[in-house]
Backbone as numpy.savetxt, mean C-alpha at the origin, in Angstrom:
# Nx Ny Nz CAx CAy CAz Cx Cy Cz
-7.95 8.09 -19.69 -7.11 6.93 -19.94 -7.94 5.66 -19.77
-7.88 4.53 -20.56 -8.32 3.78 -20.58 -8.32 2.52 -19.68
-8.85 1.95 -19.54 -7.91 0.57 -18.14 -7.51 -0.35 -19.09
-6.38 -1.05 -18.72 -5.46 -1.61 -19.89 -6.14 -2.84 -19.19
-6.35 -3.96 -20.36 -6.93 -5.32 -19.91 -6.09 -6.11 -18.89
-7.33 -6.72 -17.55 -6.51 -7.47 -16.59 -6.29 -6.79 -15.44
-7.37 -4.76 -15.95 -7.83 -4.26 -14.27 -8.87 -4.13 -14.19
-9.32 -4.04 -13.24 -10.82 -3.81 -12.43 -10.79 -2.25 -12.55
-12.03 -2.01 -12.47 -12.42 -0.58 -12.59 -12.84 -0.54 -10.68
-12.96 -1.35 -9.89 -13.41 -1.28 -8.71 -12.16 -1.73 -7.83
-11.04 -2.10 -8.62 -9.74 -1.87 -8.07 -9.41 -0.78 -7.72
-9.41 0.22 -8.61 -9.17 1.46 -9.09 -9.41 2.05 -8.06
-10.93 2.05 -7.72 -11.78 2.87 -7.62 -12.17 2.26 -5.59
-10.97 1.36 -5.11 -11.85 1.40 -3.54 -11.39 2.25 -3.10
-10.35 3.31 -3.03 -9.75 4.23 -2.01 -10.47 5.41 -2.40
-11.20 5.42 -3.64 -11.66 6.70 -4.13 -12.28 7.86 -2.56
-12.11 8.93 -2.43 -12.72 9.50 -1.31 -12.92 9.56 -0.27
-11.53 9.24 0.38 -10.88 9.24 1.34 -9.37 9.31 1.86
-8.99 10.05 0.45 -7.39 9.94 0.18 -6.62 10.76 1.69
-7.10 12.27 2.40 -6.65 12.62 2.95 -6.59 11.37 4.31
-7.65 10.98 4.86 -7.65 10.06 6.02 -6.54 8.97 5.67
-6.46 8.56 4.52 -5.87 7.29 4.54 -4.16 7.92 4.26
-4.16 9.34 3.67 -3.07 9.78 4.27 -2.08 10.22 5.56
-3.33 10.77 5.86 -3.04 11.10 7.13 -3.02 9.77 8.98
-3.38 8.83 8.54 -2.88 8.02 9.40 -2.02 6.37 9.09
-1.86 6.40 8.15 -1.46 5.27 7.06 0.52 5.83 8.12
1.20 4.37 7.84 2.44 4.69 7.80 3.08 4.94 6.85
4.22 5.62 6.88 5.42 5.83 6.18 5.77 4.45 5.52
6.34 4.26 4.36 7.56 2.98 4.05 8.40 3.15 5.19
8.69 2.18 5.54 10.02 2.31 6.84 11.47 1.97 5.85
12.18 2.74 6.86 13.49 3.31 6.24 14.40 2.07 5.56
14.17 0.84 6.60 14.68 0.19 6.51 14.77 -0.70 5.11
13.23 -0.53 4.45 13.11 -1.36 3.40 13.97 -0.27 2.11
14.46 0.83 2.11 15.08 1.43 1.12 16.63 0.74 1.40
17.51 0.85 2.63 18.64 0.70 2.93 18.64 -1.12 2.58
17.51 -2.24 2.99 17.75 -3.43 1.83 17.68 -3.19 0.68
16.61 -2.58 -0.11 17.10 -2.89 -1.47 18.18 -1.88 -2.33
18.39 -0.97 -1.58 19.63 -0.67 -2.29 21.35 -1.26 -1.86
20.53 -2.18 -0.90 22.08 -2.90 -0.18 21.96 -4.31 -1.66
20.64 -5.04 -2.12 20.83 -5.80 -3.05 21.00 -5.39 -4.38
21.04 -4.00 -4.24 20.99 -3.22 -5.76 22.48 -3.32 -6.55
23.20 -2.85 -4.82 24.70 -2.67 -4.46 25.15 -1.35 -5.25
23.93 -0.31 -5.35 24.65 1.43 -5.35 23.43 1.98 -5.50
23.37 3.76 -5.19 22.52 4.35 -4.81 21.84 4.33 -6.24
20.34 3.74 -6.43 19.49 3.66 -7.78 19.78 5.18 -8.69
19.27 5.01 -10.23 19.21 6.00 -10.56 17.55 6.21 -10.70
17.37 5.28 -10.92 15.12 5.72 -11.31 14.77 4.60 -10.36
13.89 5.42 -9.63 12.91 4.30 -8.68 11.73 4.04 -9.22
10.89 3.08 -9.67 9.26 3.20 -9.86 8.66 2.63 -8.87
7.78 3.48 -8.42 6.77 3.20 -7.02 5.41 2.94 -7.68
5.04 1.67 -7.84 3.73 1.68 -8.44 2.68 1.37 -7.84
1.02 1.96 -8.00 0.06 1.98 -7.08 0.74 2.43 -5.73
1.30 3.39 -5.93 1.93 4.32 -4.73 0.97 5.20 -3.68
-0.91 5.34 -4.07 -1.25 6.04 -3.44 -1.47 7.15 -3.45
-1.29 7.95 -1.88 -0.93 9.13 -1.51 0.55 9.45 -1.58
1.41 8.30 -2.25 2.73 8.83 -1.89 4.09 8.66 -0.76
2.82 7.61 0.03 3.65 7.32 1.74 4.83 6.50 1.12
4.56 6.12 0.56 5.88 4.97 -0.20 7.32 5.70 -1.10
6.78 6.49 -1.80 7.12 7.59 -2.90 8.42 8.59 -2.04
7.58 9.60 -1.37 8.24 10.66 -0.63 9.47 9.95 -0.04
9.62 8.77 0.58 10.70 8.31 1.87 11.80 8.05 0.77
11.63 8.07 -0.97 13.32 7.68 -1.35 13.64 9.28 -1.45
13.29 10.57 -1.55 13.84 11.61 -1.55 14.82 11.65 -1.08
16.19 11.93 -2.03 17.34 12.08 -1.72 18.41 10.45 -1.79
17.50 10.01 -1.88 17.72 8.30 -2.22 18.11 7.79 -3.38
17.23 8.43 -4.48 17.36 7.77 -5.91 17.77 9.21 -6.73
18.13 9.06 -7.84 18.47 10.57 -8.47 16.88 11.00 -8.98
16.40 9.67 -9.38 14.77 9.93 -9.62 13.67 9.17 -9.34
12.64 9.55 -9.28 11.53 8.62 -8.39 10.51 8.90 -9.11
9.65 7.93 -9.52 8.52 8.29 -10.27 7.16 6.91 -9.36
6.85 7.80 -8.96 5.33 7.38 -8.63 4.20 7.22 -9.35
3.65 5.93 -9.49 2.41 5.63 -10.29 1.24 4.82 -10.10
0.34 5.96 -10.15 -1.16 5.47 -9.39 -2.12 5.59 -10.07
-3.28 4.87 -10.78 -4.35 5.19 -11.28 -5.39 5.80 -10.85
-5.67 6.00 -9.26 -6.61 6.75 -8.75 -6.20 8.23 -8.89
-7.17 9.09 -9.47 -7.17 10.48 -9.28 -7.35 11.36 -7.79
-7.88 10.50 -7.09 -7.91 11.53 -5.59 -6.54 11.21 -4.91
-5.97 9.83 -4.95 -4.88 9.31 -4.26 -3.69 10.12 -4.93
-3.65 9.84 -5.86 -2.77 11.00 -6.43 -2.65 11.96 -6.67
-3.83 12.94 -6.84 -4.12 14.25 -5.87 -3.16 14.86 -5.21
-3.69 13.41 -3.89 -2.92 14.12 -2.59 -1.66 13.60 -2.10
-1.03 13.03 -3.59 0.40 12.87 -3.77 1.05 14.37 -4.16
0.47 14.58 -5.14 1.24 15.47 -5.92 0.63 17.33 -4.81
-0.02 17.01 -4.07 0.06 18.11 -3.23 0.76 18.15 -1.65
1.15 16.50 -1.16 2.41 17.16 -0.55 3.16 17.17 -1.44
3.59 16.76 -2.46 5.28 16.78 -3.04 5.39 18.21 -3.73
3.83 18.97 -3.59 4.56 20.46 -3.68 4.78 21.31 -2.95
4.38 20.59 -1.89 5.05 22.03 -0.20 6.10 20.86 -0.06
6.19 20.04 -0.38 7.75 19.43 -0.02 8.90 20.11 -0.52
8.78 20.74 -1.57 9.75 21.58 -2.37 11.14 19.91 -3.21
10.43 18.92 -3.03 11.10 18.28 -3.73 11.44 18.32 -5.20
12.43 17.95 -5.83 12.21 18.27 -7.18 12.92 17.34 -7.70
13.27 16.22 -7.55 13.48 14.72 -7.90 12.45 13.70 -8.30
11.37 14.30 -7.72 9.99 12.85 -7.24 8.99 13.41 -8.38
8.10 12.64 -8.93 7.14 12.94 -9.91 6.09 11.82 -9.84
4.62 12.09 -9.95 4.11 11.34 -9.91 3.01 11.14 -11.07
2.91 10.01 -11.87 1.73 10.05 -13.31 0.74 9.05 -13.11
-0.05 9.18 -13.32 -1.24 8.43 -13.57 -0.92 7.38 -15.03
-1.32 5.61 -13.85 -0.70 4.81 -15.24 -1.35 3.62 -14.18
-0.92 2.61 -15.36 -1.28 1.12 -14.58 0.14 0.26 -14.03
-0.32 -1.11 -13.41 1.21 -1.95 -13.31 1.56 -2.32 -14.33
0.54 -3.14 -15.07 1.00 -3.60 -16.45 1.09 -2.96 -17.75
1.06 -1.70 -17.89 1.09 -0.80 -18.49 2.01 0.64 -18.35
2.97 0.71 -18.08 3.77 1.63 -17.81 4.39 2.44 -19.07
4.61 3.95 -18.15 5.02 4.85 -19.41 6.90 4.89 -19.14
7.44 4.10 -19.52 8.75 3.63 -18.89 9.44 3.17 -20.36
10.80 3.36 -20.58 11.54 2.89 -21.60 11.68 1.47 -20.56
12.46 0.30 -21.53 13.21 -0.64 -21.50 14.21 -0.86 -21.09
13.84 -1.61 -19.87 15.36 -1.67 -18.66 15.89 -0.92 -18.67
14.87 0.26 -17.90 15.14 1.68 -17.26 15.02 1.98 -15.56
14.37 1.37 -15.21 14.43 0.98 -13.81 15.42 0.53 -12.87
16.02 1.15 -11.95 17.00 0.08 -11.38 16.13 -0.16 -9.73
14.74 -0.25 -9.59 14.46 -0.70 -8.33 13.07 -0.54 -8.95
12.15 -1.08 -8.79 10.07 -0.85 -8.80 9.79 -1.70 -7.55
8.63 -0.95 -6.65 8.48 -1.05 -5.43 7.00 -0.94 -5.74
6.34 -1.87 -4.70 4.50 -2.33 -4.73 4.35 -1.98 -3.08
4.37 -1.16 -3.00 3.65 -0.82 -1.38 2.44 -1.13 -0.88
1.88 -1.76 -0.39 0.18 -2.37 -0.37 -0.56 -2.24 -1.10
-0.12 -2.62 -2.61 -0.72 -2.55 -2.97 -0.32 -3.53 -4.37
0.22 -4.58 -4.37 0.58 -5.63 -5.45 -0.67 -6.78 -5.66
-1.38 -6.52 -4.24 -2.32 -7.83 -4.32 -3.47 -6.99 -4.81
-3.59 -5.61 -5.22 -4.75 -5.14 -5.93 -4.24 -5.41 -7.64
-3.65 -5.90 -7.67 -2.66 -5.90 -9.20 -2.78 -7.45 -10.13
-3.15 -7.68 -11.04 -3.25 -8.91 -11.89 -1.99 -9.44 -12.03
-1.42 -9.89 -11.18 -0.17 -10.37 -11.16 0.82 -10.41 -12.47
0.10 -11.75 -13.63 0.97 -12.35 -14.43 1.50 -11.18 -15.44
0.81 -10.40 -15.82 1.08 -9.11 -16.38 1.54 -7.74 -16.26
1.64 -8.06 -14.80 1.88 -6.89 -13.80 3.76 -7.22 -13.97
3.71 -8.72 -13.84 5.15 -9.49 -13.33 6.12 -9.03 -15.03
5.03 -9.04 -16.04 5.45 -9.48 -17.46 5.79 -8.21 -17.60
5.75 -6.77 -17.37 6.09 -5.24 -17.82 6.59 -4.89 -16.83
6.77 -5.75 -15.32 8.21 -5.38 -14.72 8.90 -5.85 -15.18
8.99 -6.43 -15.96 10.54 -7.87 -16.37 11.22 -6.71 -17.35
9.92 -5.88 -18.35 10.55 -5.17 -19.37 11.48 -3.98 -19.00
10.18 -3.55 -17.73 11.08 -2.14 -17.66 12.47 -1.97 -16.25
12.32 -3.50 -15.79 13.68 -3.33 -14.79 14.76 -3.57 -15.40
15.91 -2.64 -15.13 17.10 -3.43 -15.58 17.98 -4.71 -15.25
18.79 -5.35 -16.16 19.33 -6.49 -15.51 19.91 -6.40 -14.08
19.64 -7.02 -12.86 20.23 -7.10 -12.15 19.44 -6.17 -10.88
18.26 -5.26 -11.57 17.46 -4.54 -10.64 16.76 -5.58 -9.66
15.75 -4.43 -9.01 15.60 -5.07 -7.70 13.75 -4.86 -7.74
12.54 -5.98 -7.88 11.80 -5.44 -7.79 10.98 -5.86 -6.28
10.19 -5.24 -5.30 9.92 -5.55 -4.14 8.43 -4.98 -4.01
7.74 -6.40 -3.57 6.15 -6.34 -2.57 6.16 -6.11 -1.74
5.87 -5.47 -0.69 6.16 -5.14 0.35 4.42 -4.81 1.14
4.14 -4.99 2.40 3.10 -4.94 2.88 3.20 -5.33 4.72
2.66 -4.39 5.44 2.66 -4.71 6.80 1.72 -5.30 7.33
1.48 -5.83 8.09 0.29 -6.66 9.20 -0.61 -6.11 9.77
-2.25 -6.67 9.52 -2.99 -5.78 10.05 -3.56 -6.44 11.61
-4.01 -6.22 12.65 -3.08 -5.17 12.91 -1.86 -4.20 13.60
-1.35 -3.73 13.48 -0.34 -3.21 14.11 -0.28 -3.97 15.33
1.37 -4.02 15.59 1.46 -4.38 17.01 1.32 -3.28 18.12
0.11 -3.60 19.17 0.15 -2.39 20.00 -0.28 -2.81 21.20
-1.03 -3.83 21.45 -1.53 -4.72 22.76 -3.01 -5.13 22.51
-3.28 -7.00 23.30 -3.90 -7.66 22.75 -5.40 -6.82 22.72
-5.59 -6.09 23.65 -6.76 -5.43 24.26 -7.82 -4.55 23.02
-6.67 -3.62 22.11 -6.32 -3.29 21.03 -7.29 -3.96 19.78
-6.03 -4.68 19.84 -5.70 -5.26 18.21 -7.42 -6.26 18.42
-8.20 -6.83 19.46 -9.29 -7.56 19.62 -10.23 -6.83 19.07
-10.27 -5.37 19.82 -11.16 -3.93 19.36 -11.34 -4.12 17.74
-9.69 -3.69 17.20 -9.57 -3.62 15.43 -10.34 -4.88 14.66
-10.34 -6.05 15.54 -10.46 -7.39 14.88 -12.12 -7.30 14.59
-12.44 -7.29 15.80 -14.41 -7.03 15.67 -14.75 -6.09 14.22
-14.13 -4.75 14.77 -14.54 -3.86 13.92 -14.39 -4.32 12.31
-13.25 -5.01 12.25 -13.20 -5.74 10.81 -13.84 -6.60 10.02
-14.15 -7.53 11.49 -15.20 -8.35 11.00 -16.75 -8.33 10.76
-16.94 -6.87 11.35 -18.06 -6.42 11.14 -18.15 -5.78 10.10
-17.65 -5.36 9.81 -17.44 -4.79 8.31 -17.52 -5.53 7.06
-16.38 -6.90 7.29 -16.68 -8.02 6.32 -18.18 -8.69 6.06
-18.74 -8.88 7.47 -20.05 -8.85 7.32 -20.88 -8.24 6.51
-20.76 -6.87 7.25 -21.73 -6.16 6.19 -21.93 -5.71 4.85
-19.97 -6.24 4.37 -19.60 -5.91 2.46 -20.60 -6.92 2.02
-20.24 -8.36 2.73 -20.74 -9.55 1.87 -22.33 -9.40 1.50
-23.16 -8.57 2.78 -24.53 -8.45 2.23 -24.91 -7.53 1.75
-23.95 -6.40 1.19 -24.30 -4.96 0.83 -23.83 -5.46 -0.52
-22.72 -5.99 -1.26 -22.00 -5.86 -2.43 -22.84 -7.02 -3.12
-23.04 -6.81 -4.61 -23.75 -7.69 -5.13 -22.42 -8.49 -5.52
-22.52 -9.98 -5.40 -21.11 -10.77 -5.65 -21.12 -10.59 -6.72
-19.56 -10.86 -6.77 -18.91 -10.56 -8.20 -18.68 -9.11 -8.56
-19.25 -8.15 -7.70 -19.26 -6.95 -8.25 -17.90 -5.91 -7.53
-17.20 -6.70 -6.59 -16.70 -5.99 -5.34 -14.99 -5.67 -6.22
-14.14 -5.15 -5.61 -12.51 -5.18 -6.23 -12.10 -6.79 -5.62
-11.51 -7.13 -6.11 -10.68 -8.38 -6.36 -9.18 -8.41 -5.47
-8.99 -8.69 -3.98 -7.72 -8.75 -3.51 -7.27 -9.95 -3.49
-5.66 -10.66 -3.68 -5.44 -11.22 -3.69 -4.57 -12.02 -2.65
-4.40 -12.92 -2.82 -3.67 -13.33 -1.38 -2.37 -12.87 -1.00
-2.14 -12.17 0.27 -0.94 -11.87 0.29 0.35 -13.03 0.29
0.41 -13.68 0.88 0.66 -15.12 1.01 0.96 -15.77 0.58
0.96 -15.29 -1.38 1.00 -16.14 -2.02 1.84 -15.12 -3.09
1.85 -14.23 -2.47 3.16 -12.87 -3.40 4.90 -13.47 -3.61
5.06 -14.64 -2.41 6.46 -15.05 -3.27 6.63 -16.23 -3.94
5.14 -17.22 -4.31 5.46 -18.10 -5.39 4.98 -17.26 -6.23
4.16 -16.46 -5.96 3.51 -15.44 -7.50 5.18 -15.52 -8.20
5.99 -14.67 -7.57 7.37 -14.16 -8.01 8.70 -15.67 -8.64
8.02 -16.30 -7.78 9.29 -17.69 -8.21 8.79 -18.02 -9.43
7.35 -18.68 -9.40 6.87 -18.76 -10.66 6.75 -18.47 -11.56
6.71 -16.38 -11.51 6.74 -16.04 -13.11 7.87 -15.92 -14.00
9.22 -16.27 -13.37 10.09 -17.04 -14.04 10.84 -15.81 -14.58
10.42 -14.71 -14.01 11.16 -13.27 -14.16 12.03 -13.28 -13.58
12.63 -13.70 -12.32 13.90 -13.50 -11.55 14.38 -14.60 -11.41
15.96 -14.45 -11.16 16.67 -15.30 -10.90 17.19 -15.67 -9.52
16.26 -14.61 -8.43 16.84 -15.07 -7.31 15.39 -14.52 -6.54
14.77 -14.64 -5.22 14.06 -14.43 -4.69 13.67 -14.62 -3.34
13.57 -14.03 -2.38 13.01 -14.84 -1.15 12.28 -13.30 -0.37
12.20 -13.94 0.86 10.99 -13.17 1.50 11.72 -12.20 2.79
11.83 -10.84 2.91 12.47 -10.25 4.51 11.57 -9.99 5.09
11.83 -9.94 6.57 11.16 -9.47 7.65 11.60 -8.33 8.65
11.19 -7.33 8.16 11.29 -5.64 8.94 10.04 -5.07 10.06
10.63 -3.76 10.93 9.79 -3.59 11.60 9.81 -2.50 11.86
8.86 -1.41 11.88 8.77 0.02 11.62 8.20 0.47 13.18
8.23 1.52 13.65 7.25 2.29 14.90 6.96 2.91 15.02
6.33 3.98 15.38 5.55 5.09 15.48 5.26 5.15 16.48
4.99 6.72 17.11 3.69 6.75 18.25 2.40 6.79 18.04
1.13 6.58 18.74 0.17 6.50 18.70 -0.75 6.92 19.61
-1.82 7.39 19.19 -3.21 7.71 20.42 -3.87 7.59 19.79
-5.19 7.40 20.67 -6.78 7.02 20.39 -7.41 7.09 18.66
-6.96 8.88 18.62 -7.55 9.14 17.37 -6.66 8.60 16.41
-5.00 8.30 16.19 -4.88 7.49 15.06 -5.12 6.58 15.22
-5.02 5.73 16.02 -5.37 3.74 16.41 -7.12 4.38 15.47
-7.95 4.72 15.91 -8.98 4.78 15.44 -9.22 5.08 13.53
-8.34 6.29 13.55 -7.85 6.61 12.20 -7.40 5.10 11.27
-6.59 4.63 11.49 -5.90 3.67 10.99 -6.78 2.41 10.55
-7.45 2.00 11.55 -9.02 1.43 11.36 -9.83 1.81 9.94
-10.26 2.94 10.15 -11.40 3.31 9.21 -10.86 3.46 7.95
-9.17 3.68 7.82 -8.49 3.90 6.40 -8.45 2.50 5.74
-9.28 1.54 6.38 -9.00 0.19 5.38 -10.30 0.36 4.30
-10.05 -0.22 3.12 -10.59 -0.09 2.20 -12.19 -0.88 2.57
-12.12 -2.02 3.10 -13.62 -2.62 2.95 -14.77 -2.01 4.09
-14.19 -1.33 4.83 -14.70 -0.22 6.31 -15.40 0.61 5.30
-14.66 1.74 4.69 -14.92 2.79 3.38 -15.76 2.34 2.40
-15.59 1.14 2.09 -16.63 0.46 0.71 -18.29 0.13 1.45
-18.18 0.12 2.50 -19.12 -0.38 3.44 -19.69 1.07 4.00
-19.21 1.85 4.04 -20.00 3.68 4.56 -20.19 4.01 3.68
-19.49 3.60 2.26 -19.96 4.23 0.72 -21.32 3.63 0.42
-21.72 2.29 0.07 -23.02 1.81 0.07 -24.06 1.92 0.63
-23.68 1.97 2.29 -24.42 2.48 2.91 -24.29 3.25 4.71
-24.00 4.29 4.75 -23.49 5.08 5.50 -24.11 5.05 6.97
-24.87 4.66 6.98 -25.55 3.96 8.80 -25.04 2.40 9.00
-25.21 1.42 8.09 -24.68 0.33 8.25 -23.51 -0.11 9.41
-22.42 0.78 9.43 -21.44 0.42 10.20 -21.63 1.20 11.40
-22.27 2.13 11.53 -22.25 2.93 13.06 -22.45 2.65 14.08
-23.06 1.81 14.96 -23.38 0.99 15.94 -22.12 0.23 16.13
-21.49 -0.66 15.25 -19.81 -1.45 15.39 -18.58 -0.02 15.55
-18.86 1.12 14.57 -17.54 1.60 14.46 -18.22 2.67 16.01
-18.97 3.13 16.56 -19.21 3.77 17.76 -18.93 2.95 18.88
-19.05 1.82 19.01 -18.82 0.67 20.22 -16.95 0.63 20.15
-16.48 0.75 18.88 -15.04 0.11 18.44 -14.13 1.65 19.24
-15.03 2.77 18.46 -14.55 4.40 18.77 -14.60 4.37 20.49
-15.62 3.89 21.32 -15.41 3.69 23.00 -14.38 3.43 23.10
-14.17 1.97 22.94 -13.73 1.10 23.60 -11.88 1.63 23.63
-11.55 2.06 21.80 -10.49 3.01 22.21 -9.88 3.48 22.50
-11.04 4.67 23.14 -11.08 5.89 24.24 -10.39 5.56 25.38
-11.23 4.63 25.86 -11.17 4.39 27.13 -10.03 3.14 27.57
-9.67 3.00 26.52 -8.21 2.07 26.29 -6.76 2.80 26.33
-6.89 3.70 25.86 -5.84 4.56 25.49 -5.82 5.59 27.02
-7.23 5.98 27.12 -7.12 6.61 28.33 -6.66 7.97 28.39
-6.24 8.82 27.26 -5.33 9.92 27.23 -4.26 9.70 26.83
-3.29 8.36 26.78 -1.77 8.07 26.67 -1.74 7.89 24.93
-0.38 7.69 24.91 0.43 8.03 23.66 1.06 6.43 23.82
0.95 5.61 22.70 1.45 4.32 23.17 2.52 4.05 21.90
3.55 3.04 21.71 4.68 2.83 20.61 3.78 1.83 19.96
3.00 2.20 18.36 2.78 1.21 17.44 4.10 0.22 16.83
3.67 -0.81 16.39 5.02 -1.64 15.39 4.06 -1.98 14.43
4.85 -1.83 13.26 4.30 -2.18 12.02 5.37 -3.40 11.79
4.96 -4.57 11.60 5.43 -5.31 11.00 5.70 -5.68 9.62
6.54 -5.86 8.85 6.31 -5.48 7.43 7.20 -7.11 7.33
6.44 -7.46 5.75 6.63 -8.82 4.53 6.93 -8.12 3.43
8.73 -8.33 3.16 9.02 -7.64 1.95 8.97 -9.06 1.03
9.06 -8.95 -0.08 9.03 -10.25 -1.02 9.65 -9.65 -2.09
10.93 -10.47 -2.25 11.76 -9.04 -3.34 11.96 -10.26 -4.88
12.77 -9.82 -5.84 12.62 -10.38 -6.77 14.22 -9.94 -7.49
15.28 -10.52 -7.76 16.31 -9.91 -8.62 16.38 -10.42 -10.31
16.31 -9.35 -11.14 15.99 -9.41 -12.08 17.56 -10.31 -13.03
């Protein structure tokens, strides 16, 4: 398949080869963001589109939610290891295809909900905005959605995650030849993106909050599943070891053995068509 003009091929391509990790410690969509938008939908959807869905963490949580769910991701490993839980899931509602945002294999105001799970600011907005307009129906519901990095868990923590990040940023900027890197965009700027493209008639921003438990090895996990950590061991695979071994201590010996309550803070930014 071709990349439809207005994507990056290094968009595509940052999660490449590492789909299980970033499955396996990544959160769930929290529940809460399905029970808003089908409270603004005002009845249980019939087609959900989950686009740049991933592994699926977004995808799997409307099971039993929508009559149908279609997940759509251009990466081949991420979707992979979509379509291999959703077959020990024994689901048979959920489907997932390989496609773009602005390019969808979707009839015309067929949608009654499309959902961007962290992943709208990897997306060319104005065109992205222009083939949701086509394929939501009147009155659908479309939603950005993205949590805070990082997690709420204590300052001691989140200082650890902060270094390790910034060491990382460091080392993209002198490893990546500029201009050559994927293109993220501001999160921040996802609900004038939405006022502006003049697609909806109503819009504003919620604030939700998800939890989990946690220990050492996911707090650590959760870390290394960010994309510019991964783009940075891909180029060059000693580069980060000295930061992510000091970050992997400190941890350890933070956590101590215990099991602590993460919060994911989540920025929905919704859009009514």
């Amino acid at each position: 398949m071709n990349i439809p003009a207005g994507n990056r091929q290094e968009n595509v391509e940052r999660f490449t080869g590492f789909a299980a990790l970033y499955d396996q410690y990544r959160p769930e969509a929290p529940r809460a963001v399905l029970q808003i938008l089908e409270s603004y939908l005002g009845r249980k959807p019939r087609l959900v589109m989950d686009i740049g869905c991933g592994t699926g963490l977004s995808t799997m949580v409307w099971n039993g939610h929508a009559e149908r769910v279609i997940g759509v991701e251009p990466n081949d490993g991420m979707r992979d290891q979509a379509e291999a839980k959703l077959r020990s899931s024994g689901a048979d509602t959920i489907s997932f295809v390989k496609g773009f945002s602005n390019q969808l294999e979707a009839a015309d105001e067929s949608a009654d909900i499309i959902t961007c799970s962290q992943s709208f600011h990897w997306m060319e907005p104005v065109s992205t905005l222009k083939e949701i307009q086509r394929v939501l129906k009147p009155g659908g519901v479309f939603a950005a959605y993205d949590c805070d990095w990082p997690p709420v868990i204590g300052w001691q923590l989140e200082q650890e995650y902060a270094r390790l990040i910034a060491a990382g940023d460091e080392l993209l900027a002198q490893l990546e030849t500029p201009g050559s890197g994927a293109v993220k965009r501001d999160k921040e700027k996802h609900l004038s993106v939405l006022r502006e493209s003049g697609v909806f008639r109503y819009t504003r921003e919620i604030v939700c909050h998800h939890q989990e438990e946690c220990d050492a090895e996911r707090f650590i996990g959760l870390a290394l599943s960010q994309g510019g950590l991964q783009t940075v061991m891909k180029l060059h695979p000693d580069a980060l070891a000295p930061a992510r071994e000091s970050f992997e201590a400190s941890v350890r010996d933070l956590f101590d053995g215990s099991r602590r309550p993460l919060r994911f803070g989540y920025r929905m930014r919704i859009g009514i068509k």
